[in-house]
N, C-alpha and C positions, 0 to 999 in steps of 0.2 A: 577913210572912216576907221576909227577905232574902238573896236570892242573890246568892254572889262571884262577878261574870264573869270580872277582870282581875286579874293584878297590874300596875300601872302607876307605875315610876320614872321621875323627871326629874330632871334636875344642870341647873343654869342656871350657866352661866359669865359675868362681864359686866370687860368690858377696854375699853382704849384703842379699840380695831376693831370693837366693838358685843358682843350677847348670843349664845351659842353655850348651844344646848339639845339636849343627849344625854337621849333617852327609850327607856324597855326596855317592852316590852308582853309578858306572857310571860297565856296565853289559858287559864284553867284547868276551859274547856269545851266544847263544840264548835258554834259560831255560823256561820250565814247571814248575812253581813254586805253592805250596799249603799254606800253612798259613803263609805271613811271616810281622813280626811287627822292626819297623825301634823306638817304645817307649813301657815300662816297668817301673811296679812298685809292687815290691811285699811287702809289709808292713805286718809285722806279727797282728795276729790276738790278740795276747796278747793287742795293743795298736788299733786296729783299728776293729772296727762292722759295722760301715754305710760309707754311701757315698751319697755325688748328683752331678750335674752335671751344666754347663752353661745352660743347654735345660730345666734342671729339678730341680730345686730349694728346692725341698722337701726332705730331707733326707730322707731313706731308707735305712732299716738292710741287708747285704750283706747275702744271701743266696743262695747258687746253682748258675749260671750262667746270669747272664743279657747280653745281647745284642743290641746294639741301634743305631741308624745312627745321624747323625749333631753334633755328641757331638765334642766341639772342648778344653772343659777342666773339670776336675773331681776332687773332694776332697774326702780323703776317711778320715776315724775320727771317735775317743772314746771320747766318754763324760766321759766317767771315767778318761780315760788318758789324755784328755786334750791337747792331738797328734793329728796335721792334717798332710796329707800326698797331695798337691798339683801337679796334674800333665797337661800341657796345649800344644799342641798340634798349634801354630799360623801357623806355616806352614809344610804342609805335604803333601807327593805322594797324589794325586786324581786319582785314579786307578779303573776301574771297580771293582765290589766286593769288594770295599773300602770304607774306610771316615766312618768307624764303630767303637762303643766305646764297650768293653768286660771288663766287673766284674766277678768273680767268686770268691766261697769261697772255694774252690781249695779241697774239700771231708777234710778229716780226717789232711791233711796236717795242718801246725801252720803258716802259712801265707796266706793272701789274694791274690788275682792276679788281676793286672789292666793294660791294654794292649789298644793302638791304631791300630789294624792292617791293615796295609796297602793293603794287598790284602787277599784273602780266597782264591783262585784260580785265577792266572790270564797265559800268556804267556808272556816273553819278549825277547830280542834280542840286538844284541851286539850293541851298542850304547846309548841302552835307561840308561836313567838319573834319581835319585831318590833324590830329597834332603826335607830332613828334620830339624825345627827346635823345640826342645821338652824342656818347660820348667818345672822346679823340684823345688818343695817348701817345709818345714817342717817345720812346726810352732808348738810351746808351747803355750797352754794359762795358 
């Protein structure tokens, strides 16, 4: 037996300036939901060690877990490599337990993790609407 939980659209836009991903989540029933993130970036570690943020201008080395609220866009980046990984966030779910920006350098794993999550806990119900629009950059210098 299979149950609809979601209807979920996405448009993937892809330009000169990178990929721009408008997602609609529209919930067609009433869910306990625990960590869920509508943007993602996992950029291996090979090319990427720091990151800042629009809130936080000052780069800093990705270690263990950050977690931060207002952030609405994030670069992560090697100066060796000379790889930036852009990710921006202009419009997204405002959800209790949300509107949070998460780094991590993921343990032992060969890639970093950069996440917007829209909620850490919330409840919703059949109607409610989620739209996001998440833009992606990667630049060489």
């Amino acid at each position: 037996h299979k149950t609809e939980a979601l209807l979920h659209k996405k448009e993937y836009t892809v330009d000169k300036h990178g990929i721009t991903s408008r997602q609609r989540i529209e919930f067609l029933n009433s869910y306990s939901l625990d960590s869920s993130y509508l943007a993602m970036m996992p950029p291996c570690k090979e090319f990427t060690d720091s990151y800042f943020t629009d809130v936080s201008p000052s780069p800093e080395k990705i270690t263990g877990e950050v977690r931060a609220e207002g952030i609405r866009c994030a670069t992560v980046f090697g100066e060796r490599s000379g790889i930036s990984f852009t990710m921006a966030v202009p419009e997204y779910p405002s959800i209790e337990n949300g509107g949070k920006f998460f780094i991590s350098d993921n343990g032992g794993r060969n890639y970093n993790k950069m996440y917007f999550p829209v909620t850490t806990k919330t409840n919703v119900k059949a109607g409610d609407t989620w739209v996001s629009l998440t833009k992606y950059e990667i630049a060489i210098s």
